[in-house]
Every structure is written in structure tokens, then in C-alpha cells.
C-alpha positions as CSV (number, residue, x, y, z in Angstrom):
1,X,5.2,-0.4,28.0
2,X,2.6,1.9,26.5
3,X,3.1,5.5,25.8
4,X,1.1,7.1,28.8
5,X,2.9,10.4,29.3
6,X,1.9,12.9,26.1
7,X,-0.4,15.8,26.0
8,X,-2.0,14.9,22.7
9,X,-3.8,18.6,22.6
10,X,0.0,20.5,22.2
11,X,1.8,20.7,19.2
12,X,3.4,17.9,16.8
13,X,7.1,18.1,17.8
14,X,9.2,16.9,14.9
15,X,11.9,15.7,16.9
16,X,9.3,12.9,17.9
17,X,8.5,10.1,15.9
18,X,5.4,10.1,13.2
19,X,2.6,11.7,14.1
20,X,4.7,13.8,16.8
21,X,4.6,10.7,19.2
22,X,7.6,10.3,21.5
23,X,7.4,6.4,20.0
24,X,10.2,4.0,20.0
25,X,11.2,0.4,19.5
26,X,10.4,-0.5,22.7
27,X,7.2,1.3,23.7
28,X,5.3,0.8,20.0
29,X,3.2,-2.1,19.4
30,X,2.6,-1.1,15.6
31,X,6.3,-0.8,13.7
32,X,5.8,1.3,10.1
33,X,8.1,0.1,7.4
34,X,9.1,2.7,5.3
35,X,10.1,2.1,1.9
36,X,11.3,4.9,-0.7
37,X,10.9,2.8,-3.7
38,X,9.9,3.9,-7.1
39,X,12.1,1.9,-9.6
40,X,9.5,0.8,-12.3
41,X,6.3,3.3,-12.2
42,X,5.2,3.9,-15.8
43,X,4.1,7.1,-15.8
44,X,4.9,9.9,-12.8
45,X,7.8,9.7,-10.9
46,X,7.2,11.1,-7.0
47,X,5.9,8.2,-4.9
48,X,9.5,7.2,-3.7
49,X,8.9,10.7,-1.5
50,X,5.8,9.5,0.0
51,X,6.9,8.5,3.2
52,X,8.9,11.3,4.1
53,X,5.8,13.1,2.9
54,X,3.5,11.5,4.8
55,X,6.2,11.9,8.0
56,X,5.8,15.9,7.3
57,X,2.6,16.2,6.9
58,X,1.8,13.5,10.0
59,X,2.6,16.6,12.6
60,X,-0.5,18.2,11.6
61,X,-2.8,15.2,12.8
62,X,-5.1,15.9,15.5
63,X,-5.0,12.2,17.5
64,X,-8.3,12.3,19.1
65,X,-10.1,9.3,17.1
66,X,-13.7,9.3,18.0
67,X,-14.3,5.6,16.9
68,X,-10.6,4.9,18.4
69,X,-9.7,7.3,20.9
70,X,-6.5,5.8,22.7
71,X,-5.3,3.9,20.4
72,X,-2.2,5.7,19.7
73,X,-0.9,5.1,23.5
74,X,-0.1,1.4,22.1
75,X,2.4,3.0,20.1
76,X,3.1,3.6,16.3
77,X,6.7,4.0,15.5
78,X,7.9,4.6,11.9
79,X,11.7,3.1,11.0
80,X,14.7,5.1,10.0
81,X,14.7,5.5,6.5
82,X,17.3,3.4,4.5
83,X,19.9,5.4,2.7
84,X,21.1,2.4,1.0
85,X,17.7,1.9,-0.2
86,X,17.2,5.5,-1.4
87,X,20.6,5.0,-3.7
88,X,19.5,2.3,-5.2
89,X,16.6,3.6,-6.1
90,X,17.6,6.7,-7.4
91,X,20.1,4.5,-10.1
92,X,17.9,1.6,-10.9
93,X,15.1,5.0,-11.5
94,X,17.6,6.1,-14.2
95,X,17.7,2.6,-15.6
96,X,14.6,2.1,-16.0
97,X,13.8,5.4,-17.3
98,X,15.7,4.2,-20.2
99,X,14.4,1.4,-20.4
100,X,11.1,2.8,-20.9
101,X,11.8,5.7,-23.2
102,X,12.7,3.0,-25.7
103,X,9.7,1.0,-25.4
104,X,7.9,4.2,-25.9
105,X,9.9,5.1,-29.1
106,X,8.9,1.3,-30.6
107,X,12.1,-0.1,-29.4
108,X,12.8,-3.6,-27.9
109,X,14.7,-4.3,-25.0
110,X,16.1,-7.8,-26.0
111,X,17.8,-6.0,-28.9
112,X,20.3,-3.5,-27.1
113,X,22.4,-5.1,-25.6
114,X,23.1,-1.9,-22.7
115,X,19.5,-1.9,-22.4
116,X,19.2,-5.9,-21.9
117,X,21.9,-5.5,-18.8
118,X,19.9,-2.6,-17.2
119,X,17.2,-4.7,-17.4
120,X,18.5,-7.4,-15.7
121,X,20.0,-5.7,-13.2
122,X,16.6,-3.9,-12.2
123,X,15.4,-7.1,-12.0
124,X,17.9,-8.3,-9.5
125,X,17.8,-4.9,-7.3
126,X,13.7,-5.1,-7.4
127,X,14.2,-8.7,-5.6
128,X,16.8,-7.7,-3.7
129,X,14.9,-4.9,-2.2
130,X,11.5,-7.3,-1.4
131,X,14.2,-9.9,0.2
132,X,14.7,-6.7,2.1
133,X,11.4,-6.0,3.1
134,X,10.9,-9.5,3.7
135,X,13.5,-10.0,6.4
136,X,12.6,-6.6,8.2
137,X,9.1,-7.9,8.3
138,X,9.8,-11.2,9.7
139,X,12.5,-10.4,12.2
140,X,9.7,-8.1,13.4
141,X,6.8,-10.2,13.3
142,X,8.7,-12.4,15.6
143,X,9.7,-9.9,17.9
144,X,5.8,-10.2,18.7
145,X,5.2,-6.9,16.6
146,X,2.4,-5.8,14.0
147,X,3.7,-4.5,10.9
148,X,2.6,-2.1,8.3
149,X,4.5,-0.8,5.2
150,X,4.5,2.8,3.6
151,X,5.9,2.6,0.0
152,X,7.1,3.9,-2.4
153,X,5.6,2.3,-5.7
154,X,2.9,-0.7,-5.3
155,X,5.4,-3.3,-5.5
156,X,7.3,-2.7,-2.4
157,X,4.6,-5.0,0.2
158,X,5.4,-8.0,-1.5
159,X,8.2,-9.1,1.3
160,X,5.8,-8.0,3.7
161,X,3.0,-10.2,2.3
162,X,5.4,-13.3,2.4
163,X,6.4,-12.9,6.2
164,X,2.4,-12.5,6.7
165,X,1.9,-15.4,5.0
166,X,4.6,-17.4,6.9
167,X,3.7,-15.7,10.1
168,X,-0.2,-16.6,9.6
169,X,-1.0,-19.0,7.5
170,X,-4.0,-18.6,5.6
171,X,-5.5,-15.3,4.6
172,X,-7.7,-13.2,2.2
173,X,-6.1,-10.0,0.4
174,X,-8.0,-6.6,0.4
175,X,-7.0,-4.5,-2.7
176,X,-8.1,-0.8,-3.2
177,X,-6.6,0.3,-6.4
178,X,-7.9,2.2,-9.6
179,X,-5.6,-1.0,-11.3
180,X,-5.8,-3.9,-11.5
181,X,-2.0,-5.2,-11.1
182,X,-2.5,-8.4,-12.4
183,X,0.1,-8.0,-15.2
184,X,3.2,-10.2,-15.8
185,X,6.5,-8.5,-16.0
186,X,5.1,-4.9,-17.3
187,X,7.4,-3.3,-19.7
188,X,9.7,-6.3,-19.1
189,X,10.0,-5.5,-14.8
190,X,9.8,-8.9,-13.1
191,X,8.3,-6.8,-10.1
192,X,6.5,-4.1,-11.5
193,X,4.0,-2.2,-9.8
194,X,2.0,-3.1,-12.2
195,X,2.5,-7.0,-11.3
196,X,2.5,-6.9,-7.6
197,X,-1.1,-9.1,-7.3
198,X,0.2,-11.0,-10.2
199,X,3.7,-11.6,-8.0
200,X,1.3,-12.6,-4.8
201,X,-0.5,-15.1,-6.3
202,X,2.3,-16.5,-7.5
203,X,4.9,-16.5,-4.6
204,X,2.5,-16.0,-1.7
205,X,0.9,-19.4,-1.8
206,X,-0.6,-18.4,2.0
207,X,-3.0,-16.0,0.1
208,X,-5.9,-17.5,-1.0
209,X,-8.4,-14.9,-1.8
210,X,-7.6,-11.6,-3.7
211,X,-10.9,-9.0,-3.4
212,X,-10.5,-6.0,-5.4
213,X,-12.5,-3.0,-4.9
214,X,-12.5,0.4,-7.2
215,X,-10.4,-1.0,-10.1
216,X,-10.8,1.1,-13.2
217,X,-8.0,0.7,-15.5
218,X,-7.0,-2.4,-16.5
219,X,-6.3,-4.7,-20.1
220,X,-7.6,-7.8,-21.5
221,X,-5.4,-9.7,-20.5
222,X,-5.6,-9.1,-16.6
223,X,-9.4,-9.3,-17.1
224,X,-9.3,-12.8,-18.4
225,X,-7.3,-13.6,-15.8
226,X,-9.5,-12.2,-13.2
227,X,-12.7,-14.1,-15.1
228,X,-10.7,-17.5,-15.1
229,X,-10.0,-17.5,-11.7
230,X,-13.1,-16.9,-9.7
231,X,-12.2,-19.1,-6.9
232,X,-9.1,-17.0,-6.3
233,X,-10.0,-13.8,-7.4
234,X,-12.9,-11.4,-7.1
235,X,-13.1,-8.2,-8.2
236,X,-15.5,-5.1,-7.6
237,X,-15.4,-3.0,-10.6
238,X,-15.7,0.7,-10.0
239,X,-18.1,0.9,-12.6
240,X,-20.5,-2.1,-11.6
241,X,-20.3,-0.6,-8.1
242,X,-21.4,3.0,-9.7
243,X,-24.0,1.4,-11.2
244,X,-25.6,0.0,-8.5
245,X,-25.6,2.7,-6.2
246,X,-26.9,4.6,-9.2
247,X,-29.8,2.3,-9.2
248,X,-30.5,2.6,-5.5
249,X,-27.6,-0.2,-3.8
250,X,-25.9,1.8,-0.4
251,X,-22.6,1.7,-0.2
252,X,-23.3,0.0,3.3
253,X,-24.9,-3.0,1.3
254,X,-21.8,-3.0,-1.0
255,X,-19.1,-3.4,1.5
256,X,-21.2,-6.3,3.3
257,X,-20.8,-8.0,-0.5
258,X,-17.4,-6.8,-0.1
259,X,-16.2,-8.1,3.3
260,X,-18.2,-11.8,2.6
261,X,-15.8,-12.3,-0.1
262,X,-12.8,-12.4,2.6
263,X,-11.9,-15.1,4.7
264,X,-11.3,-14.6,9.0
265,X,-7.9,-13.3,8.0
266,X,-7.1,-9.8,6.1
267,X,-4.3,-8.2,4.6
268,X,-4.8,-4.4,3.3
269,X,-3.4,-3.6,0.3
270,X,-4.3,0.4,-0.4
271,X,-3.1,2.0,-3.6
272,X,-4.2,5.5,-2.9
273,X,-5.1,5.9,-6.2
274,X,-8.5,4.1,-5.6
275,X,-9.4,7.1,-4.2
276,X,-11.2,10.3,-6.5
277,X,-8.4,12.0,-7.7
278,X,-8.7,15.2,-6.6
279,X,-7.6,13.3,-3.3
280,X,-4.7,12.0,-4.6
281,X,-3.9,14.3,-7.9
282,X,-0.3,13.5,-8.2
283,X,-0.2,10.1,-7.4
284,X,1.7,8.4,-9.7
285,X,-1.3,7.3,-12.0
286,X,-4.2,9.2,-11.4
287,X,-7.7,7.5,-13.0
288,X,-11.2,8.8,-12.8
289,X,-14.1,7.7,-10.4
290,X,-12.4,6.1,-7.2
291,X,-14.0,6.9,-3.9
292,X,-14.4,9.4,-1.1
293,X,-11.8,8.6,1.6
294,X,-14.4,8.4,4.6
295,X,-15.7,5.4,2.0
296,X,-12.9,3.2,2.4
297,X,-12.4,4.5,5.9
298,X,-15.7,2.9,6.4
299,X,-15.1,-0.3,4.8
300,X,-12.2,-1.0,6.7
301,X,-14.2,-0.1,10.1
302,X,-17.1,-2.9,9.2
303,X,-14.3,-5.5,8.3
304,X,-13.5,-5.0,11.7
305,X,-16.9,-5.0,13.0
306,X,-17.3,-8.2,11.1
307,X,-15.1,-10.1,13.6
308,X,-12.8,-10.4,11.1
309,X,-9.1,-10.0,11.9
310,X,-6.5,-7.6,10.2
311,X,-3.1,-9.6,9.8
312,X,-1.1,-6.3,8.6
313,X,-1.6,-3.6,5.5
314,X,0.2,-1.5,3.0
315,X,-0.4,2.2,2.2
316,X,1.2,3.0,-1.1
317,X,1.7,5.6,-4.0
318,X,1.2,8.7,-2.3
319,X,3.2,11.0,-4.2
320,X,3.1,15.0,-4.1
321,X,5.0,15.1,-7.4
322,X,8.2,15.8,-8.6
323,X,8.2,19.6,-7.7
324,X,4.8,20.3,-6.4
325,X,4.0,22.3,-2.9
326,X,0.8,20.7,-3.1
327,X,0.1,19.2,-0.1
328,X,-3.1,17.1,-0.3
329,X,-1.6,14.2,-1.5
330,X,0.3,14.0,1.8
331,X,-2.2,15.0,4.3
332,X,-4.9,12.7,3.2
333,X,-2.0,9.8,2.8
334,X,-1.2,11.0,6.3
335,X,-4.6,10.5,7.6
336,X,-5.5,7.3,6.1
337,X,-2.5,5.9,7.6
338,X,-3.7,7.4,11.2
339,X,-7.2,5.8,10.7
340,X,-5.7,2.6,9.8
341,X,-3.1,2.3,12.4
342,X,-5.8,2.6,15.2
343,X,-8.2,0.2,12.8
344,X,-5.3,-2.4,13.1
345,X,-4.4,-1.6,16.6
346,X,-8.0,-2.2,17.7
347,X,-8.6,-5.6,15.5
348,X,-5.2,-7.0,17.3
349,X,-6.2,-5.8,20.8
350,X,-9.5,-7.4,20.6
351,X,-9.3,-10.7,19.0
């Protein structure tokens, strides 16, 4: 049953579920996988808060959608978070702090024997936790539900990616991300947030078309990969799509390159660092250039006008920092994952 009893013009009431619905199992059509996961970021710690960040700030969000106005009645209902989870983290964090404080210092990992076992069993937790994600997703998926993930770190989807893939079959991948994530094993991490696309196209055989959009930071190596695999990957540089607005392109004309690069089928992978960084200032790698919000909020509205369908998405490294108040991290994560929810509730309820 939908939710059909709520005054949507009172206040957020915490003791509801995100967004101050009165959501649950039963009555929720979306279910939001939360996932406090930051084991192997390289540079800023933080993200592993974002969904209890994003929780907070969701309170504050005014519901009314004017492209999707009742959306929300379908219900969106955000998991429990996992305490077991959270530990883990926090220890494996330590680990691979370690880890990469000696890498820093010019130190190999192979050669310290403490250091090797850390590694190892980072390894093991990081696959344990997308076997994890992997069976929530799937037990749900067949349960008749639509599922979305809030990380944590960029490599938490991957489970959630495999159950789509098994769920679905055949689909196309949309990536917003200031990287490129095409490395293998980054600082020696099997599942790195730095390797997640790497990881997909590698154990998500279902996936057959990565498009990435705003990437900005990236090495050789994942660019050669990216040029030698054209049929399977297509990126839009930030800087190519700079230059041809700055040469009179619309941004309308570059998404409809965008969206013909994806198949019927499309997964949404968002690494809020795509965005401009004053949007997302201590996420955990901040780059220069990115987009407005509305921008992406726009793409993601004509892939759905395409007639295309959306099997299911990530939102990812939204961070406030380690000890910041600042809370714009948070309420633009919050409100992306709003505009998305109804974006995916709509492309479900119509096809």
C-alpha cells in the first residue's frame, strides 16, 4: 500500500524514516541501502558518515517535486544501519591507514610482513562487505523491490551492480565522477575506490557499456585503457565538454550525445565529486571543474524522457569531513538523492 496519509507541508519528524516519511518495509516501493564504508579512500577520511549525514539533513527537504509531485507516496524507506558494518570499517580504516602511510614514506607493502597481513585481511573484509551488499540487494530485488545504495566510499555499489546485473540482464552504466576509477588494485586494495569501474567490468559481465561524464583526474594508465576499449567504454571528459560549450555546444546538445551512448537499460553511478566543489567541498577528493547540480539533475530527467529505463543507482562520497559543521555537503547529497528517488520512481511506474 502506498503512503496516502501525511501532511507533506508540516515539519520533518525525525522519528520517521528519511526524508521525515512515515515509510516502512511494507508500504515503500524504493528500499535505500545504506552503507558506511570508507576502508580504502586515499586522501580524506569522512564519507563513511555520509549516510547518516544525508538522513539528518533529509528533514529539511521540502517534498513538493514540480517535475514529480507524488512521487514520494510510493514510498522511499532507508535500512537500519549495520553496526557490524560500521566496526569493521572503523578497524580495516586503521589498517589501511597504515598501509598507506608507508606507501607515502617510499615503503613497500610486500616487504613487512605486519603490513602484508593487513593487507590481506582488507582485502578479504572489502569482499566480504560487497558479498554483503550483494545479498541485501538481491533478496530485495526479489521481494519485487527497487533498490538504491548510499555509500560510503565509491566501492560499496559493486554488490548492488551484480544483483542488477543478475536481476536484468543487459545494461549500460552511467558514471558521474571527477575520476576515472579505472585503476587495478590502487595502493594494493583489490576493491579500492579507485577500482570500482575497473572491478565492474571485470565481475559484472551483464554491464556492457560504461559512459562516463565530468571525469577530471585520472593517469595514463586508466586513459589507455579507456582509448583501447571503445566498444565498452566511453568517456566525456570534463575538459572536452568545457570546450565545447565554450565554443557554443548547449549542455542540452551534450547530454543527447550523452544518453545515445547508453543502451535501453541504466544504472546510475554518482560520485558527488563530479559536481563543482564548492558543492561538495569535503568530499573525499575534491577536483576542479565538475558541474552545477541542476546539470546532472537534468541529465538524469532526459534519460528518462528518452524512454530509457533506470534499473537502480548509487549516490556516493558525500562526506562533511572529519570534524566540519559544514553542512552543504549533506544538504545537496540529500537533495540529489530526493530528485533521484522520484526520477527512478517515475521511470519504474511508467515503463
Amino acid at each position: 500500500m502506498p503512503i496516502l496519509d501525511f501532511d507533506t507541508n508540516s515539519v520533518g519528524l525525525a522519528d520517521n524514516n528519511i526524508f521525515g516519511l512515515p515509510s516502512n518495509m511494507d508500504n515503500s516501493k524504493l528500499i535505500l541501502i545504506p552503507v558506511p564504508w570508507e576502508v580504502t579512500v586515499s586522501y580524506r577520511n569522512g564519507t563513511a558518515k555520509g549516510p547518516e549525514k544525508i538522513l539528518e539533513a533529509s528533514y529539511q527537504i521540502d517534498l513538493f517535486d514540480i517535475d514529480s509531485p507524488d512521487m514520494w507516496k510510493e514510498g522511499f524507506y532507508l535500512l537500519d544501519f549495520n553496526k557490524d558494518i560500521i566496526k569493521k570499517n572503523d578497524y580495516l580504516r586503521h589498517c589501511a591507514e597504515l598501509i598507506i602511510s608507508n606507501l607515502s614514506e617510499g615503503g613497500s607493502t610486500k616487504e613487512n610482513i605486519q603490513l602484508q597481513k593487513k593487507l590481506d585481511e582488507i582485502n578479504q573484509g572489502c569482499q566480504q562487505l560487497n558479498e554483503w551488499v550483494y545479498q541485501q540487494a538481491k533478496e530485495l530485488l526479489n521481494k519485487g523491490k527497487m533498490v538504491a545504495l548510499i555509500g560510503g566510499d565509491h566501492s560499496t555499489p559493486l554488490g548492488l551492480m551484480k544483483a542488477i546485473g543478475e536481476h536484468y540482464n543487459d545494461f549500460g552504466l552511467l558514471q558521474i565522477d571527477a575520476h576515472a576509477d579505472l585503476r587495478q588494485a590502487y595502493e594494493g586494495f583489490t576493491y579500492s575506490h579507485a577500482s570500482i569501474m575497473y572491478n565492474v567490468l571485470n565481475e559484472v559481465p551483464q554491464m556492457k557499456k560504461l559512459v562516463q561524464v565530468g571525469v577530471r583526474d585520472f593517469c595514463d594508465e586508466e586513459y589507455y585503457m579507456i582509448q583501447n576499449n571503445p566498444n565498452r567504454i566511453k568517456t566525456f571528459f570534463d575538459n572536452s565538454i568545457k570546450k565545447r560549450m565554450y565554443n557554443g555546444d548547449t549542455w542540452n546538445q551534450v547530454c543527447n550525445d550523452i544518453i545515445n551512448e547508453l543502451p535501453q537499460n541504466v544504472y546510475i553511478s554518482f560520485d558527488i565529486d563530479g559536481l563543482d566543489p564548492k558543492l561538495c567541498k569535503n568530499t573525499g577528493t575534491p577536483v576542479q571543474g565538475g558541474f552545477e547540480a541542476d546539470e546532472i539533475l537534468y541529465l538524469f530527467q532526459k534519460i528518462h524522457d528518452s524512454g530509457r529505463k533506470i534499473l537502480g543507482f548509487d549516490l556516493n562520497e558525500v562526506s562533511c569531513g572529519e570534524d566540519s559543521t559544514d553542512a552543504i555537503d549533506a544538504s545537496v547529497g540529500a537533495r540529489t538523492l530526493y530528485r533521484m528517488c522520484n526520477l527512478f520512481m517515475k521511470s519504474n511506474l511508467n515503463a
